[in-house]
Structures are given as C-alpha cells and as structure tokens.
N, C-alpha and C positions, 0 to 999 in steps of 0.2 A: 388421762393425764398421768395415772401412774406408771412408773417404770417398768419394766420388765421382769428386774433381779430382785422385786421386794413381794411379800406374801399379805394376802390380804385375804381378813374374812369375810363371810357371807352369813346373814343374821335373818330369820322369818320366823315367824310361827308355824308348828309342826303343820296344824288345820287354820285353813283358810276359809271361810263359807262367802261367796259374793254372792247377787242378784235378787231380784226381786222373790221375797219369800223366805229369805235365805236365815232370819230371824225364828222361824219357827221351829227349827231345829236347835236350838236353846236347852230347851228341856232333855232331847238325847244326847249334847254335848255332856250338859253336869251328870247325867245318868254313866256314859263312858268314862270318865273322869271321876267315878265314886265320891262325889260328894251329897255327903249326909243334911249340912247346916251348911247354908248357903248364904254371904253376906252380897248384897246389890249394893252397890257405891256409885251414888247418880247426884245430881245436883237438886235443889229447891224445886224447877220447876216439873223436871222428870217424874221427880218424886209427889208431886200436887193435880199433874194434868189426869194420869192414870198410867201412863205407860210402864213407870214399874210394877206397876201392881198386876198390870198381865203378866208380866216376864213373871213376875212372882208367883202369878198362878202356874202358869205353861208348866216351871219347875218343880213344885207342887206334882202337879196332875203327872207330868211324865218321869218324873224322877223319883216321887215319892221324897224329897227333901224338906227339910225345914229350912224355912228364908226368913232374912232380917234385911230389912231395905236403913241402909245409913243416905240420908240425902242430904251431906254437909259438903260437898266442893264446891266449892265458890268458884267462879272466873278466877284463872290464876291461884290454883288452890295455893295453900299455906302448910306448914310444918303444923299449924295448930288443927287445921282442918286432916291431919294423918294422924295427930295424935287424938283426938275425938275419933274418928273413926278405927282406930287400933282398938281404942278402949270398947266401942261395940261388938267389935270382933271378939277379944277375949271376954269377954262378958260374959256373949253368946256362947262361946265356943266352938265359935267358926273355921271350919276347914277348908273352904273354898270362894272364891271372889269372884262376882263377875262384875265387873265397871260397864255401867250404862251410860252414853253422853256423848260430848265431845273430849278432845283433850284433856281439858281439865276433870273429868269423872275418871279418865281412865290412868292419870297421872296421880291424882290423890290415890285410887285402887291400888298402883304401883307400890306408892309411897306405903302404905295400910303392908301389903303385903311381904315388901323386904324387912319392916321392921318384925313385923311379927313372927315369922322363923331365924330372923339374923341377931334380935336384938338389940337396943342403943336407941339411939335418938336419930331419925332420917337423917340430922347434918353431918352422922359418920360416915355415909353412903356415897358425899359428892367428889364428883371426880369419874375415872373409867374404871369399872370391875371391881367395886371393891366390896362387894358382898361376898360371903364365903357359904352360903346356903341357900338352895332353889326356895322361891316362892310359894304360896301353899297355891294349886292348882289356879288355872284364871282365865276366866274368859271374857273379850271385851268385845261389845254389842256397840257398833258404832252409829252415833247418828246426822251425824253433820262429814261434809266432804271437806276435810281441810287438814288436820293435826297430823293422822295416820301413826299417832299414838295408838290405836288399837293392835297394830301389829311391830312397833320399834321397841327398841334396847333403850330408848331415850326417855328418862322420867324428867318431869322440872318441877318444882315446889320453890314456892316464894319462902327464904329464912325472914320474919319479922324483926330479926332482931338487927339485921346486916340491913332489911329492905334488898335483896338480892335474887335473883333469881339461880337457885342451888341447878348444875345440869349434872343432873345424875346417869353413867351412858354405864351400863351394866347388859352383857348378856341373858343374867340370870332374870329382868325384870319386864323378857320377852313375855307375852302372852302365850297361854298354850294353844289357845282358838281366839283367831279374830274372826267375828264374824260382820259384814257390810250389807245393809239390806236396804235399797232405795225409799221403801215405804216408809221406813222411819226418817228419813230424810224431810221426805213431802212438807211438814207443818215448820218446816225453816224460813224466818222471814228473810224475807229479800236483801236487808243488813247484814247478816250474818253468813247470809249463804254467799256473798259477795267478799266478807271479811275470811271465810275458810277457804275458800276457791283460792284468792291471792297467798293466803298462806301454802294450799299446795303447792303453786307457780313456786313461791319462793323457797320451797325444798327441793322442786324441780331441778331447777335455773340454779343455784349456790352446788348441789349437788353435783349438774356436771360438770362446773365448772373450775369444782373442789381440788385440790391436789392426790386427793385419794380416791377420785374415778377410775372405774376400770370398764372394759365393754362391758360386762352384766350391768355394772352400775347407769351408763351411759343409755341402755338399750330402755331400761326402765322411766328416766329422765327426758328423754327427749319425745315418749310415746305419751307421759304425762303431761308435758307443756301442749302436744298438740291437741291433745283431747281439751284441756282446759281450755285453750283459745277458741276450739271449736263448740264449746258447749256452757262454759259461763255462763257470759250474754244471755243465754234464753234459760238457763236456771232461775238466775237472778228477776228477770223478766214474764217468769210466769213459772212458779214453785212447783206447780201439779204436771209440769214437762217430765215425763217420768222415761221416757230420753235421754233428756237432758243429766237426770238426775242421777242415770244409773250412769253414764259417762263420766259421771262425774266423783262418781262412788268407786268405779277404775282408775282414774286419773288420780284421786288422792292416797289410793292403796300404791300404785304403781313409782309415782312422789315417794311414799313411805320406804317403799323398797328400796328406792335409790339413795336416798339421806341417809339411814338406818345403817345402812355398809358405806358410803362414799364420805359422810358427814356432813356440812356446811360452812358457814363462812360468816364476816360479819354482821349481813343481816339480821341474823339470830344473833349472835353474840350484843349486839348496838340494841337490840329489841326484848330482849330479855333484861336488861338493864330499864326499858320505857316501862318494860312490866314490873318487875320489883317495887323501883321508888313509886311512879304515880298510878299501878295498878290500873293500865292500859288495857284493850284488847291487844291479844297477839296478833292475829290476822291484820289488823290496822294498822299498827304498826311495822310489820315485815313491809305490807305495802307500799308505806310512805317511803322505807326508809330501799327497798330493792334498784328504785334508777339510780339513786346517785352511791350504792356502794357497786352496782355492775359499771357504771360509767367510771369512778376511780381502779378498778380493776381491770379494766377492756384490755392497758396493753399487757398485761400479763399474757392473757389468752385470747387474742381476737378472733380467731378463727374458731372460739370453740361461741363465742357469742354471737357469729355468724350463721353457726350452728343453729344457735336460738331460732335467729330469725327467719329461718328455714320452718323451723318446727313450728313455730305462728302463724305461717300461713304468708309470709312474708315474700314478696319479689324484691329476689338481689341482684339478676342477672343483670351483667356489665359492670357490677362495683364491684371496688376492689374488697380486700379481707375487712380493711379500717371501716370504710364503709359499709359496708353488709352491719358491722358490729353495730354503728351505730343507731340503724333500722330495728335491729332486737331491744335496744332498750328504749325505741321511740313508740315502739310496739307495748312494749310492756305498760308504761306511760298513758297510751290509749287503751291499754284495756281497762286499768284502774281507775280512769276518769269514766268510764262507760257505765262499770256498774257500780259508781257512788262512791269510792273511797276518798276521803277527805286529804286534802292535798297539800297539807304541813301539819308538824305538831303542835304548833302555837297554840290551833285552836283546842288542840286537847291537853291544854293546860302545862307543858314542856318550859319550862326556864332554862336560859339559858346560864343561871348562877350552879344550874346543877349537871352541866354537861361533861363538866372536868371530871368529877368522879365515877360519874356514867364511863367515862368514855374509859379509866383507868380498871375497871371492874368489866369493860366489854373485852380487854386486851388481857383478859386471865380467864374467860369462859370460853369452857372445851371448845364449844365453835371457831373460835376463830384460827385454831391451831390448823385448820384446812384452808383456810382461804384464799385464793393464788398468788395473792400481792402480798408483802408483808409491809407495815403497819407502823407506823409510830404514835405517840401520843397525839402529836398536833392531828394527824392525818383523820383520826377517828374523832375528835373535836370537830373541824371543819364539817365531817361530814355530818355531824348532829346540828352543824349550825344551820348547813345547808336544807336539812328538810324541815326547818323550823318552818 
C-alpha cells in the first residue's frame, strides 16, 4: 500500500531464537549480554507454576547472575503494575530484564525498563519515540502465540487514571533477544490459545492492509495469516500438537514483524479502548471486533482483502475483486466461530452508554493513524454497536 517516494523503517530484534528448545539458551543470552542482577517480570501464574524459577535457575547456573523474579503484570498490565515493578528493579539493582509470558509480562517488562534509564512516570512515554535512552538490556521468553510483543517497538499499559490504553510505539523498547520456544507454549489452554491465535490474525490482516505496508511488510503478513488458518484449529483442539504449536509460534513472530513496521488499524485502536475501561482480554476482543472493522474498510482495498482470502486457503476463482473480498472476511468469521471466540461484547459486559467515549479515545490511539478508510465519529460508534 505504500508509495514509492516515501521512506519506511524496518524494526526486529538484533537475536531472534525460534523452535523447539530454543529457551534454553536463556542463560548464554544474559551471559552475552553481561548481565550481573537479573530482574524476571512474569505474571502470577508464571511465577507460582515453576517456570520462572527454572529460567531463574538456567541464569544462575549459566550466567553466574543474580535473579529477582517480580510476578506483578496482570492481564492488561497497568502504570501501577511498572511502577511496582521499577521499584524491585532499583531496590535490587537490577541491570537487566528478561519478561516471561505473554504480552502483558513483556509490555509491563517494557514499561519497568524505559522508565528506569529514562526517568518520569511511563505516561511521559505515550505517543511514537519519545524516550531519549536505550533500555537496560532485555530479553523476552515468549510463551503464548499471539501478542509478538516479544519482539515489537510497541508497549501498551492501561493509565488507571484516564482507564486508557497508553500505546507506547518507541524503537528504543525493542527487545534485544526474543526468544519463541513451542514447549513453553504446550500448558496453554484451549481459550487462550484460540484468544492469541486471533490476535496474531489480527496483526496479520490490519497489517497488510494498513497504509504503511510495503513488500517486506506484506511478505511477512500474508505467510502469517496462512499458517494461522492452517494450524489454529488443531492448536486449539489438542495443545500437545507440537506442529501445530510450533506453526504457530512462526505465525505470530512473523504477525509481529509485519505490524511492528506496517502498524494496524482500528481493530486495535476500538480494542484497546474494550481493554482500558472494562479490562477485557485482548485477543477477544481484536476477534469480535476484526469482521465488522475489515467489512467497513473492504472498499478502501478490495483487492488487498482478496488477498486475504487467498492466504486462508480460500477459493475465489471466477469472482470478481468485490467478491473474493467478501470470502476473506466470511473466512475470518468461520475461523473464530471454530475455535470458541464469543460472538459480541454484550456478553462480556460492553454498554452501550459508554461507546461514545470509547469510540472518541479509539480516533486519537497511534493505530488508527494507518487504517485504509478514514473515520469519523459516528462511523467508529456504529462499529462498537455493531459487535455488541
């Protein structure tokens, strides 16, 4: 989608680790990386089942470091849950991070990290670039297929005070190693693994169809929607598919890639608004709300939603562009009925008294400055009514 005459970057982490195994190299990452005191930022259960406490060993043994495990990010971490976890950092005197989890471990991580060499309080941070000093070292241990927060420029933290979803898109709060290892995947239940799967899809899918795709961005986007169409399903349908899992664990790195540099669109913008006020899943809601903001978008780009339906696994031969497009998002529609995502927000508790300032707070979050269609009030309204 994008021009020719205009300049775009390209954003990764230096080190990439994929595949099965690929975790246990943890410990000569922080060793490469010189880190002495070692802070883990993982969530409740992370931090209760055992699994940090190996990584905390692994580090230990191969690094010779000292580790501090913070297990405060909540689902949708908070500005409170960075400033609690900043405070263990300097406590500590910690020089290095690695976030364990999904998303939300590795966006709190973020959040911990730009404040502590930049100073301030995270809500100086929102907006694009606006830190003025690198992170102290970081490496994020993913373990769910969905966010691809382990390797993007993109933080989110809920401000309490606004009920907001802050998007913080900074190069500096890139990871320096992301590393993707299916195993840690495995113990994801089937809700979850269905709710980050559709979140890939819908960094995918917004991604190409953003105003600021370009072929690298494109090449990564359309490789991820097919892997997700072809390996969801049997994720969701039996966790121990380590196939499945590890397609899956490409599919949301390669998502990552493409959003990261191309950006998104209102799905996220409309959905970071469901997270703020009523502290929503992300993944459920990208879900609910991806047919009906690609179906108000289609004639912007039809032929790149054709696209889609290509990449689904979709026959379009003898339709036209219009209709091709329509198949991607009837497509989309049937994946997320298949494995479980719930099919309005009513039931998860969405009022319609509070759609107007949703909708006036989704029309000012970074995302939607890519979207292909542009937007008015009413238009982002309806579409809140509509996936109610």
């Amino acid at each position: 989608m994008a021009l020719g005459d205009e300049v775009f970057g390209y954003f990764i982490p230096t080190v990439n680790l994929m595949g099965v195994g690929a975790s246990k190299e943890i410990g000569n990452q922080v060793k490469v990386l010189g880190g002495k005191k070692v802070l883990i930022v993982t969530d409740a259960y992370l931090g209760e089942c055992g699994m940090a406490d190996d990584i905390k060993k692994q580090v230990e043994e191969v690094a010779g470091a000292e580790v501090v495990i913070y297990a405060g990010a909540e689902p949708n971490p908070t500005d409170k849950n960075v400033g609690n976890g900043l405070k263990v950092f300097k406590d500590n005197n910690c020089d290095m991070i690695i976030s364990l989890g999904g998303g939300s471990s590795h966006d709190c991580g973020k959040g911990i990290g730009i404040v502590a060499t930049n100073g301030g309080n995270i809500r100086d941070y929102e907006g694009v670039d606006q830190s003025t000093k690198a992170m102290p070292p970081f490496i994020a241990v993913n373990t769910t297929a969905g966010t691809g927060s382990e390797m993007t420029r993109f933080c989110i933290i809920t401000d309490t005070d606004r009920l907001v979803k802050m998007a913080i898109v900074d190069w500096r709060v890139t990871p320096n190693v992301a590393i993707n290892d299916p195993l840690l995947m495995v113990g994801m239940p089937p809700a979850l693994t269905a709710a980050t799967g559709m979140d890939a899809l819908t960094h995918a899918v917004e991604a190409y169809v953003s105003t600021a795709a370009t072929p690298v961005t494109d090449s990564a986007a359309l490789m991820a929607i097919k892997l997700i169409s072809e390996n969801l399903r049997n994720a969701v349908a039996n966790g121990d598919n380590m196939v499945a899992r590890d397609r899956m664990a490409y599919a949301e790195f390669l998502a990552g890639m493409a959003f990261n540099n191309a950006s998104l669109g209102y799905v996220h913008a409309m959905a970071h608004q469901l997270g703020g006020f009523y502290n929503l899943p992300h993944g459920v809601c990208n879900a609910i709300l991806l047919p009906h903001v690609c179906n108000f978008n289609l004639i912007a780009c039809p032929q790149r939603f054709a696209d889609v339906a290509v990449a689904m696994g979709e026959n379009i031969e003898g339709l036209s562009v219009r209709a091709a497009a329509d198949v991607a998002i009837e497509a989309i529609r049937t994946l997320s009925n298949d494995v479980g995502i719930p099919t309005g927000l009513t039931g998860l508790g969405v009022k319609e008294k509070d759609l107007k300032v949703m909708a006036e707070n989704a029309m000012k979050d970074a995302c939607s400055f890519t979207n292909p269609r542009v937007y008015v009030l009413d238009d982002v309204i309806s579409l809140f009514k509509l996936a109610l």
